[in-house]
N, CA and C atoms as an extended XYZ file, in Angstrom:
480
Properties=species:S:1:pos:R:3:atomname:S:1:resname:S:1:resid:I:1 pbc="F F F"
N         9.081       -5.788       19.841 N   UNK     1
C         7.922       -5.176       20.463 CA  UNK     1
C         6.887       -4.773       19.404 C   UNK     1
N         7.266       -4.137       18.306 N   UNK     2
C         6.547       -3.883       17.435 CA  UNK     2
C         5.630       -4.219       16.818 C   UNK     2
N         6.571       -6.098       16.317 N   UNK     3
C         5.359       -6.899       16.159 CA  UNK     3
C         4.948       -7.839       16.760 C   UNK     3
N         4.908       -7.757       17.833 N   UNK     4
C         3.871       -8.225       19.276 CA  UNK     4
C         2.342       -7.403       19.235 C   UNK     4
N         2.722       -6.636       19.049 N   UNK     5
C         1.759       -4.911       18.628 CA  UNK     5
C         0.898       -5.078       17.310 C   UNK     5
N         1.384       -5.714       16.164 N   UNK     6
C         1.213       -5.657       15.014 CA  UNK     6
C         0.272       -7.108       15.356 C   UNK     6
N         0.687       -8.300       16.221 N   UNK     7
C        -0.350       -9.192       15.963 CA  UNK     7
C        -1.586       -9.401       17.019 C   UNK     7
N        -1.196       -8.203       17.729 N   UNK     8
C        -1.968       -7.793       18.600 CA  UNK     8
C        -3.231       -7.267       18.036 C   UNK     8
N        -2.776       -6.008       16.945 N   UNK     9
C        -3.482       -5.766       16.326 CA  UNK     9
C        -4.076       -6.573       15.018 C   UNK     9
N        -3.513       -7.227       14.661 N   UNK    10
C        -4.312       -8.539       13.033 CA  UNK    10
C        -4.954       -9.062       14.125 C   UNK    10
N        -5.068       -9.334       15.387 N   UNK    11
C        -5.904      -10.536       15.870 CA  UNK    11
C        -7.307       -9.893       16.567 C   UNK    11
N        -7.222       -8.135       16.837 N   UNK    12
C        -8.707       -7.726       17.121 CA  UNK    12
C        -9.229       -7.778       15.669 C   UNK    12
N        -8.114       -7.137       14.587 N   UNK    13
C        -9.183       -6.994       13.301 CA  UNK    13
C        -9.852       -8.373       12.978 C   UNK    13
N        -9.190       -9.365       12.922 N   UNK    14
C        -9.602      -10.463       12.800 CA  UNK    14
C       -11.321      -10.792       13.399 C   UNK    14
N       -11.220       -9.929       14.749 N   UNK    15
C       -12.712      -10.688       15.138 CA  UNK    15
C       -13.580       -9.428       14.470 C   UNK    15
N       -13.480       -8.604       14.264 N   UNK    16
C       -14.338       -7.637       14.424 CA  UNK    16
C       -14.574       -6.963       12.415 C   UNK    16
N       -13.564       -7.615       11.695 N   UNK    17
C       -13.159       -6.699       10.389 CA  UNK    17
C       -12.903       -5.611       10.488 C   UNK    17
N       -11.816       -5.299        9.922 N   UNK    18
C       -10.859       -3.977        9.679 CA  UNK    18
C       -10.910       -3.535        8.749 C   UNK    18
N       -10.334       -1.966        8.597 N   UNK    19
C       -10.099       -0.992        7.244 CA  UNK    19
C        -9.055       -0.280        7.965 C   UNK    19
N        -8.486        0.532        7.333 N   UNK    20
C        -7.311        1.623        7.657 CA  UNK    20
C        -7.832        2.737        6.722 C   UNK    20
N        -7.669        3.627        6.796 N   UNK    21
C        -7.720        4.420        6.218 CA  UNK    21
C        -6.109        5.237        5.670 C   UNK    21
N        -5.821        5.459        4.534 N   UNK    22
C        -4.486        5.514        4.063 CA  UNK    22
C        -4.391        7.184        3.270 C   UNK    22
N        -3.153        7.224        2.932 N   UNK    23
C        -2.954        8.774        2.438 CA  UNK    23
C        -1.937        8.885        1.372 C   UNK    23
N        -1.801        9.236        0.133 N   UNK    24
C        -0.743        8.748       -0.665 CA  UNK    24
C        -0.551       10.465       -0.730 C   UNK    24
N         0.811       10.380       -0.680 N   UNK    25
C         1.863       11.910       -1.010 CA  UNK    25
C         2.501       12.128       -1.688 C   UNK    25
N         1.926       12.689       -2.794 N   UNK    26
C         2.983       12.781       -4.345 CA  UNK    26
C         4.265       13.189       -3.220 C   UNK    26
N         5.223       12.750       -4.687 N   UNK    27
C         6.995       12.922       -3.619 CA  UNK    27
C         7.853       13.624       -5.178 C   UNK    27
N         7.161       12.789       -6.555 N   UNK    28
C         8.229       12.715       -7.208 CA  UNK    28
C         7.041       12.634       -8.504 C   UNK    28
N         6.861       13.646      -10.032 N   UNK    29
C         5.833       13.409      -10.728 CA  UNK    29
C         5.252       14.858      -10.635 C   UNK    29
N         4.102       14.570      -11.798 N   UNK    30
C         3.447       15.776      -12.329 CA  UNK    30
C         2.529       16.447      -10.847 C   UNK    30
N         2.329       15.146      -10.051 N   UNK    31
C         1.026       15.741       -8.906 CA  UNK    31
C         2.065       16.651       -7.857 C   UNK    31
N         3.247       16.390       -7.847 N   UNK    32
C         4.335       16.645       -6.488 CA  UNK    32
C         4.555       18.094       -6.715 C   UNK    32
N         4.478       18.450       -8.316 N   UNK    33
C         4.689       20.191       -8.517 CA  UNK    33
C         3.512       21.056       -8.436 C   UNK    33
N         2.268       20.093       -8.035 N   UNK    34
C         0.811       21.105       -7.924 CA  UNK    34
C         1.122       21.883       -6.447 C   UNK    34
N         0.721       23.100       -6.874 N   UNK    35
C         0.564       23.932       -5.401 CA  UNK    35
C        -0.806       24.513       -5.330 C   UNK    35
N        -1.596       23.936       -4.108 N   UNK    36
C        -1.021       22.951       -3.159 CA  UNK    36
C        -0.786       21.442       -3.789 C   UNK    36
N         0.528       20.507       -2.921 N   UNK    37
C         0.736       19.012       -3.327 CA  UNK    37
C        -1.206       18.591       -3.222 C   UNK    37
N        -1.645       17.713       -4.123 N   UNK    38
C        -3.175       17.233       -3.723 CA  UNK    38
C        -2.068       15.932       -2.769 C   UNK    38
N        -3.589       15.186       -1.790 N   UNK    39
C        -3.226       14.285       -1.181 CA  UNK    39
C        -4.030       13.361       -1.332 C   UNK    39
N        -3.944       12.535       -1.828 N   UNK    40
C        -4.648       11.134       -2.345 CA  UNK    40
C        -5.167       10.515       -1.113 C   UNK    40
N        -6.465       10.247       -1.005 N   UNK    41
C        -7.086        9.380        0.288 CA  UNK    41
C        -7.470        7.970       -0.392 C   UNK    41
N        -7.371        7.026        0.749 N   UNK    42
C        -7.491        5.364        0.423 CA  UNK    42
C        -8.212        4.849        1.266 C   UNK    42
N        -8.475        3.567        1.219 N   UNK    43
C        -8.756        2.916        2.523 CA  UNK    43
C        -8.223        1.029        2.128 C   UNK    43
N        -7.741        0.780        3.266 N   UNK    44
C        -7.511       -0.641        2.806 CA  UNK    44
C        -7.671       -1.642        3.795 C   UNK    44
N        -8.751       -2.702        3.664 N   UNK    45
C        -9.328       -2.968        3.884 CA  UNK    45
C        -8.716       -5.003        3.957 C   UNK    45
N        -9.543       -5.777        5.204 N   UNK    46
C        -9.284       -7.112        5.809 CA  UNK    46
C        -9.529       -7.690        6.775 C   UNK    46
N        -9.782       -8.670        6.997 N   UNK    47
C        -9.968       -9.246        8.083 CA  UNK    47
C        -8.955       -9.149        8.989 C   UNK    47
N        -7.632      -10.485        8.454 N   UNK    48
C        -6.655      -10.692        9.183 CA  UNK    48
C        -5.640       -9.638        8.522 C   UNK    48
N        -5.331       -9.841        7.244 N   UNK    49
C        -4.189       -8.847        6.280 CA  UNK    49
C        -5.167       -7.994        5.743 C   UNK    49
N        -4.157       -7.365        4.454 N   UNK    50
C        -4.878       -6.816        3.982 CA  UNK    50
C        -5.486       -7.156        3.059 C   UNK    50
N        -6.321       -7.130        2.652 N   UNK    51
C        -7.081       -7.499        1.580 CA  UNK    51
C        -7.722       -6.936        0.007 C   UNK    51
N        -7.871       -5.555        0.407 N   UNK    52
C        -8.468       -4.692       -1.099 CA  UNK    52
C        -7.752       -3.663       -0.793 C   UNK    52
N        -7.536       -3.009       -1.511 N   UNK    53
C        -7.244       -1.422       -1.134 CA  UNK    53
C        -7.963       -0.313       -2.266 C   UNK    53
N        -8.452        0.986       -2.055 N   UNK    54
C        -9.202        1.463       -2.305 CA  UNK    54
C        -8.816        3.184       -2.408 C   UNK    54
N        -8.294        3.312       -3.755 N   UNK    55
C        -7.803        5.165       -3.710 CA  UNK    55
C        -8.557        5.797       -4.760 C   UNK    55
N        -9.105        7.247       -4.288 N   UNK    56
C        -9.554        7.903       -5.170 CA  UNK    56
C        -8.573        8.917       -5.431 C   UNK    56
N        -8.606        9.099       -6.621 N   UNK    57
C        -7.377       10.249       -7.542 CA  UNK    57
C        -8.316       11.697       -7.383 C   UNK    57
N        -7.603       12.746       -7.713 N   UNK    58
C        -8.070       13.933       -7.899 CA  UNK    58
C        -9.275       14.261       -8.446 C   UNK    58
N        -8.592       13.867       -9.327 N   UNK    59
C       -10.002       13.929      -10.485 CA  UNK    59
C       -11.319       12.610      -10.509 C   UNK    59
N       -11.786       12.458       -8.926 N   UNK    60
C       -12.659       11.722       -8.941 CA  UNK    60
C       -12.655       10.243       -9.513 C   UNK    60
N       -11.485       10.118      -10.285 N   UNK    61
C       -11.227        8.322      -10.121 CA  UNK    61
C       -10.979        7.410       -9.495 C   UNK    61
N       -11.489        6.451       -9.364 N   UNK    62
C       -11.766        5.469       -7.920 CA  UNK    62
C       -10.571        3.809       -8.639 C   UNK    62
N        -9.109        3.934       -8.063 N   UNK    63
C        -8.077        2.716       -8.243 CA  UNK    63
C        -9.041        1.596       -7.290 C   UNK    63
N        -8.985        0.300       -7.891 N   UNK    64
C        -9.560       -0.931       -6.570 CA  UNK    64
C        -8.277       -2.122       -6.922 C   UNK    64
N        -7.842       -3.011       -6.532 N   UNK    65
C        -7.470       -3.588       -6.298 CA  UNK    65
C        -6.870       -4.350       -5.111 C   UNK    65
N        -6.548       -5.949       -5.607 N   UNK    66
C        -6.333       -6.947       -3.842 CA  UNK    66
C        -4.839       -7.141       -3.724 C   UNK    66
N        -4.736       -7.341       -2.079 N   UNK    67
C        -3.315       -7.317       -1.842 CA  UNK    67
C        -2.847       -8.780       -2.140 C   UNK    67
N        -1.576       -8.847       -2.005 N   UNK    68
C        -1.074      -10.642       -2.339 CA  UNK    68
C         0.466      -10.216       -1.416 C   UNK    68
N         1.113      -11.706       -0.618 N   UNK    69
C         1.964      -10.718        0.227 CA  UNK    69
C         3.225      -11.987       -0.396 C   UNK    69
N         3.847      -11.310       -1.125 N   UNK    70
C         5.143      -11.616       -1.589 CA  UNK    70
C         5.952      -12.525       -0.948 C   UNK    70
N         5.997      -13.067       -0.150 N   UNK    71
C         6.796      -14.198        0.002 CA  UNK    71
C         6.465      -15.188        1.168 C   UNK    71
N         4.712      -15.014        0.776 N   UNK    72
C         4.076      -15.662        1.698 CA  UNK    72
C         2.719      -16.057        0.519 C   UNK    72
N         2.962      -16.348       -0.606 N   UNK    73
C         2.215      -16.412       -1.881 CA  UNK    73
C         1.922      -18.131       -1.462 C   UNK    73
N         0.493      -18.082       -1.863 N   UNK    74
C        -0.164      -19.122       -1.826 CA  UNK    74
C        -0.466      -19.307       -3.261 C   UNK    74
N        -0.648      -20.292       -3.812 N   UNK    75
C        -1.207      -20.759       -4.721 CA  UNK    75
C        -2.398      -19.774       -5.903 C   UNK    75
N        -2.519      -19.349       -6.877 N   UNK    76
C        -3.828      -18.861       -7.338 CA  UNK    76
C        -4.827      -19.542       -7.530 C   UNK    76
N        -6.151      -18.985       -7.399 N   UNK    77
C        -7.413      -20.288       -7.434 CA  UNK    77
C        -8.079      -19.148       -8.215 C   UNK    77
N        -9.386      -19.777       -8.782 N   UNK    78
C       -10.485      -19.159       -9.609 CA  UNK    78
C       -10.130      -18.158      -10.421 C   UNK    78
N       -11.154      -17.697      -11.456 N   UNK    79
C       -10.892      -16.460      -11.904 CA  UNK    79
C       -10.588      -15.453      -11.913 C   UNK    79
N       -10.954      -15.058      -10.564 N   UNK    80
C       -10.215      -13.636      -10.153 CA  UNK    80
C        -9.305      -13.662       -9.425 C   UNK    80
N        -8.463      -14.851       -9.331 N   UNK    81
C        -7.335      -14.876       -8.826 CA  UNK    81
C        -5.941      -13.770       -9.062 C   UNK    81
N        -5.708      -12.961       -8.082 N   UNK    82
C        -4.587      -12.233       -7.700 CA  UNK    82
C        -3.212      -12.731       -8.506 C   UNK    82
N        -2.165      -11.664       -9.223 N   UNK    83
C        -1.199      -12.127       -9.427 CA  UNK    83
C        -0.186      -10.915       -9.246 C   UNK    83
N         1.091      -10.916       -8.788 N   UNK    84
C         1.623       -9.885       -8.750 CA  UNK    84
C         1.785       -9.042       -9.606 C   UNK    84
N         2.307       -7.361       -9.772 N   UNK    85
C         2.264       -6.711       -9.985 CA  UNK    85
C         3.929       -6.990      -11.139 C   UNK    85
N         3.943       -6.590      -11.981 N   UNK    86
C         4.741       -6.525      -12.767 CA  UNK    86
C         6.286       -5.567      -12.607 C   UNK    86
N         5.553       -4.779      -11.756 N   UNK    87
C         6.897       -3.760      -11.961 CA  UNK    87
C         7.228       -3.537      -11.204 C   UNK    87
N         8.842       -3.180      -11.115 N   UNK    88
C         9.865       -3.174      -10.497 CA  UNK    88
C         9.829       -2.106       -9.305 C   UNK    88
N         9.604       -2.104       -8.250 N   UNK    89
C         9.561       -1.099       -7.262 CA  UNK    89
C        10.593       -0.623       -6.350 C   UNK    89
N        11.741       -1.068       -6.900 N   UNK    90
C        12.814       -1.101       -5.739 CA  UNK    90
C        13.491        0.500       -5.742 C   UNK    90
N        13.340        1.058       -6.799 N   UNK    91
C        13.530        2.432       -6.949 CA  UNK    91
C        12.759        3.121       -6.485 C   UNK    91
N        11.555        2.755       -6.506 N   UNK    92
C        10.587        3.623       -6.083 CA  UNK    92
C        10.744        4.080       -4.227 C   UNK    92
N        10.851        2.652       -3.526 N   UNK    93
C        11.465        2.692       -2.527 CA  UNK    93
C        12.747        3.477       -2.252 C   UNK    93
N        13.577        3.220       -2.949 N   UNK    94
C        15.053        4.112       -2.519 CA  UNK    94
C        14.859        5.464       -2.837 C   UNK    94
N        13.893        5.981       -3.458 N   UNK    95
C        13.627        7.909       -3.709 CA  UNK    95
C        13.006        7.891       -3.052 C   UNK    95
N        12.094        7.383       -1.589 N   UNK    96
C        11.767        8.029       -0.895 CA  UNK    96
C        12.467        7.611        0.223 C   UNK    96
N        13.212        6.328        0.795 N   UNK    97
C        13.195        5.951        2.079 CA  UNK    97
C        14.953        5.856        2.246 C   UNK    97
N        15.403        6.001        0.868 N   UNK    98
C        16.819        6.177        0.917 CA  UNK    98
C        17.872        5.096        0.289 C   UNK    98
N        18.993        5.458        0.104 N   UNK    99
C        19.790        4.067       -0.928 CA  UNK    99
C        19.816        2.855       -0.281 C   UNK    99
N        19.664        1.882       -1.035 N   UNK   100
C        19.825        0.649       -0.420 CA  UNK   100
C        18.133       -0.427        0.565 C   UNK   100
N        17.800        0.904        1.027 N   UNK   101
C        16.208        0.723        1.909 CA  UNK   101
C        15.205       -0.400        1.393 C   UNK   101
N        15.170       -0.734       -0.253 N   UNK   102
C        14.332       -2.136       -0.531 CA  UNK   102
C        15.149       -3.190       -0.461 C   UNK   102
N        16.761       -3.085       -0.523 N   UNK   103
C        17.440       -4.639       -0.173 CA  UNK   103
C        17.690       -4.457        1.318 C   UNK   103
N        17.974       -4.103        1.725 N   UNK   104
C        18.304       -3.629        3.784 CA  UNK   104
C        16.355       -4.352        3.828 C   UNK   104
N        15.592       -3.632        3.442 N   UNK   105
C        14.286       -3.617        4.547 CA  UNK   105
C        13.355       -4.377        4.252 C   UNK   105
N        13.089       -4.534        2.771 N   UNK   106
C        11.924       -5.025        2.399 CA  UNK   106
C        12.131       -6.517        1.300 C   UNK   106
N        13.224       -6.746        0.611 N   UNK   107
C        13.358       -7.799        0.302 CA  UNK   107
C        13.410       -8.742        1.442 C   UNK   107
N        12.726      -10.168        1.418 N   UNK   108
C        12.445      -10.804        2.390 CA  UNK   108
C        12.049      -10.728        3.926 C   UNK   108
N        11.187       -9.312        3.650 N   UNK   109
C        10.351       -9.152        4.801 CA  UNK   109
C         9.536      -10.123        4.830 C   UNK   109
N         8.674      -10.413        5.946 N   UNK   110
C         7.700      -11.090        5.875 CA  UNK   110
C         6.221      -11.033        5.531 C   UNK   110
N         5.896       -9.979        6.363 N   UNK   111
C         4.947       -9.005        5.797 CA  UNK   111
C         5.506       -7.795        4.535 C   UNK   111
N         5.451       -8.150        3.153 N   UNK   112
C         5.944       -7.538        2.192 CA  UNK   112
C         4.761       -7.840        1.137 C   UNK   112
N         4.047       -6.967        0.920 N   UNK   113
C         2.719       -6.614        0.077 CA  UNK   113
C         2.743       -5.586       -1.407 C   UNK   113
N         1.676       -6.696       -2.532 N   UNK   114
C         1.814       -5.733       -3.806 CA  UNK   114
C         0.345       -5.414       -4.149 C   UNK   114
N         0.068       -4.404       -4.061 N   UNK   115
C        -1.230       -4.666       -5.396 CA  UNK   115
C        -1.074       -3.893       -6.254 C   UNK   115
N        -2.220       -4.284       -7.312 N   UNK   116
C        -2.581       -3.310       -8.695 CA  UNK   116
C        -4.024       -3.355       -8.520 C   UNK   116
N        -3.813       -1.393       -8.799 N   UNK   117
C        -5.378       -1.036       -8.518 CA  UNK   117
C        -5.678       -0.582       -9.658 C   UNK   117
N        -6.343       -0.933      -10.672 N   UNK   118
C        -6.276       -0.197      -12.068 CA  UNK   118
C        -7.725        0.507      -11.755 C   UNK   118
N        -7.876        1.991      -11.594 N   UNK   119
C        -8.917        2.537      -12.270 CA  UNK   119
C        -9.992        2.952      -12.984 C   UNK   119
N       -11.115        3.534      -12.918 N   UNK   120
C       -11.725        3.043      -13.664 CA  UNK   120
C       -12.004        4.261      -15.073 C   UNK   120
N       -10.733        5.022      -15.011 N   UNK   121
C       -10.526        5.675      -16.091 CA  UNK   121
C        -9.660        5.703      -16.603 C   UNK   121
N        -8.705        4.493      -16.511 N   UNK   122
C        -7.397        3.999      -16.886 CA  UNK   122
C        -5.888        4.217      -16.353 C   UNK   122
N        -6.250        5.090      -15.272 N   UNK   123
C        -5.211        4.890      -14.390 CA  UNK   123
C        -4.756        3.634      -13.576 C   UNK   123
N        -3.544        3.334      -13.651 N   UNK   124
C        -3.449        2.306      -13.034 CA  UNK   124
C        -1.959        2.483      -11.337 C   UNK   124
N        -2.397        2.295      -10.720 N   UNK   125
C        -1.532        2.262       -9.167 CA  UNK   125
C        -1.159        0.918       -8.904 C   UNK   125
N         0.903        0.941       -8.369 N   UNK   126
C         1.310       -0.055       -7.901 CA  UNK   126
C         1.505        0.082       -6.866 C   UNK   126
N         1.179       -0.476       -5.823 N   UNK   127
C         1.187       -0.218       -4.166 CA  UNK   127
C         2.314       -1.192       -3.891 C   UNK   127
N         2.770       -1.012       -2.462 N   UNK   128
C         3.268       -1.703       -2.161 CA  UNK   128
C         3.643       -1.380       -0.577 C   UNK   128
N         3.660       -2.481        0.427 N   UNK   129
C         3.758       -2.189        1.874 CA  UNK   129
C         4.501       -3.095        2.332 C   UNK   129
N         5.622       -2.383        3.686 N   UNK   130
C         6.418       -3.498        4.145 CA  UNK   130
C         6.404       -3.304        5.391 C   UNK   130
N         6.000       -4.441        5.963 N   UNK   131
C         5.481       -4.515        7.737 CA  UNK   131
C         4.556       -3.667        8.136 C   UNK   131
N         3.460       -3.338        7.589 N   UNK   132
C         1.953       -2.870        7.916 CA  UNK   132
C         2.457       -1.392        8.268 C   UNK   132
N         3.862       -0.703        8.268 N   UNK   133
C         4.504        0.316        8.760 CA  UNK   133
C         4.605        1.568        7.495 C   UNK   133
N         4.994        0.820        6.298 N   UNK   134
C         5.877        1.879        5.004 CA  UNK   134
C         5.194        1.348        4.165 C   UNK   134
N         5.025        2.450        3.457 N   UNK   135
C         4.373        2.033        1.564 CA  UNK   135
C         4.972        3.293        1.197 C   UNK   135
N         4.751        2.357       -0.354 N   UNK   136
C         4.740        3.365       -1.579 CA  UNK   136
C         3.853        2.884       -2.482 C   UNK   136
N         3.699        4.053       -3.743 N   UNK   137
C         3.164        3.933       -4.986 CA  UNK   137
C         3.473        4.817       -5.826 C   UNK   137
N         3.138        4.048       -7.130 N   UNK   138
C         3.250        4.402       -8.119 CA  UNK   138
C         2.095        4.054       -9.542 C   UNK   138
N         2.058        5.194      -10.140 N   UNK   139
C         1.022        5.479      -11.100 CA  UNK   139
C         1.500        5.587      -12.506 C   UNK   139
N         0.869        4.822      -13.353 N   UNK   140
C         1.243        5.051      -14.922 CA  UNK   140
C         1.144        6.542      -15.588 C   UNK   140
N         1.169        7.514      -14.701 N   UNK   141
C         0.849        8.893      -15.342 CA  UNK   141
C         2.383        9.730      -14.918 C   UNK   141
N         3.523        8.180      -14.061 N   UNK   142
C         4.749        9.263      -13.842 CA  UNK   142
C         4.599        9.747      -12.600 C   UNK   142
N         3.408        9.867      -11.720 N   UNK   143
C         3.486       10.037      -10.138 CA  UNK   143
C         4.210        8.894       -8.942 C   UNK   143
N         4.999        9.411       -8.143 N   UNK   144
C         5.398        8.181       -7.302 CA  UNK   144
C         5.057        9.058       -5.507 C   UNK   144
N         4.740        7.896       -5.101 N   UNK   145
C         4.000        8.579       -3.743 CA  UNK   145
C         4.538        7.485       -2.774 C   UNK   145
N         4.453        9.009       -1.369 N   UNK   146
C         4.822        7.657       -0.185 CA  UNK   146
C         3.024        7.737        0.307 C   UNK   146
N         3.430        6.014        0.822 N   UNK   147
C         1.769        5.617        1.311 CA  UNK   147
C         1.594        5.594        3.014 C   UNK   147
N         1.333        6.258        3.770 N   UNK   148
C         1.120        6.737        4.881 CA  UNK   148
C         0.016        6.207        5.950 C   UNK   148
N        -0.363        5.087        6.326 N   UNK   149
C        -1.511        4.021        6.572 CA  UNK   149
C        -1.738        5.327        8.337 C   UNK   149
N        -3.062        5.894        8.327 N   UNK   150
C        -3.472        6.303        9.404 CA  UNK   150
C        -3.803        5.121       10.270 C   UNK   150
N        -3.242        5.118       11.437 N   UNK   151
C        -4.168        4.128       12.520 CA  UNK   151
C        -5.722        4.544       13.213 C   UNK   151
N        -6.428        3.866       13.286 N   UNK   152
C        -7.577        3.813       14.201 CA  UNK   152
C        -7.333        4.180       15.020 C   UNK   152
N        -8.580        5.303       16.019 N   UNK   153
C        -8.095        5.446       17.295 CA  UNK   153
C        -7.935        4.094       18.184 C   UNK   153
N        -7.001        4.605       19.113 N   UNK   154
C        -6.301        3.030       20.208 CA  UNK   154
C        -5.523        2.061       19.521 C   UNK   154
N        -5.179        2.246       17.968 N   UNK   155
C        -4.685        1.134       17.173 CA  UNK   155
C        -3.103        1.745       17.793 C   UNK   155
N        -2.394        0.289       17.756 N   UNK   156
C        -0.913        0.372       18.552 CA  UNK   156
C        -0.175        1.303       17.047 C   UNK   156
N        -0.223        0.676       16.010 N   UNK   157
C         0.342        1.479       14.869 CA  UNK   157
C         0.423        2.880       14.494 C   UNK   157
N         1.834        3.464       14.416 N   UNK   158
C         1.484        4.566       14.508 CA  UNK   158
C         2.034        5.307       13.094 C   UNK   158
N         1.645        6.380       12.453 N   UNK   159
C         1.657        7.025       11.052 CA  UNK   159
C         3.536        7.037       11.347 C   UNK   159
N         3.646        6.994        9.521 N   UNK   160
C         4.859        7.369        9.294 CA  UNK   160
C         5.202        9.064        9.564 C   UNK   160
């Protein structure tokens, strides 16, 4: 049912272009012991998938980077061609969603998404989403966050 729902929804964004608007939640890292936790706002952005994603940090730094969906990898073309993300996320997944949760859920999902959003003050963010439902990230400063995709009003998807 879910994803009946899910291509229900890629096929209005499709006519009309889409964004989500997203929420990253320190969990684990220097941001998770600030009181109050700060909450990282995003937006990520596509026609059919996703396509860019877009977070500003605390301190007014703006991460950009494009999605690429892991085991649905097409070919790279041109210069600014997309390449995956280097690092290992499967931990990152199991401290928030529990032991085992990236081989059970997200290895050979279908919809299974990476980007790198490097900053433009040298922070750099590894995202990552499995079935338009769960994300995480992680930041070269030692922060690891769950990624929380708000739905549109009437959008079938609903927040973690």
């Amino acid at each position: 049912m879910k994803s009946k729902l899910c291509v229900l929804l890629l096929a209005i964004c499709s006519t009309v272009g889409c964004s989500m608007k997203t929420r990253l939640y320190p969990v684990q890292g220097p941001l998770s012991a600030q009181t109050p936790v700060p909450v990282l706002l995003g937006k990520i952005a596509g026609k059919v998938n996703p396509e860019t994603v877009s977070v500003v940090l605390t301190d007014g730094e703006v991460c950009q980077g494009r999605w690429i969906f892991v085991n649905n990898k097409r070919p790279a073309k041109g210069p600014n061609s997309v390449t995956a993300p280097s690092a290992e996320m499967s931990g990152v997944w199991e401290s928030i969603y529990g032991p085992n949760y990236y081989t059970s859920h997200v290895v050979g999902s279908k919809y299974y998404a990476q980007a790198l959003a490097p900053g433009n003050r040298g922070t750099t963010l590894h995202l990552e989403l499995n079935g338009f439902e769960k994300g995480v990230a992680q930041d070269n400063k030692g922060n690891i966050y769950k990624l929380v995709l708000e739905p549109r009003r009437g959008s079938p998807i609903s927040p973690l």
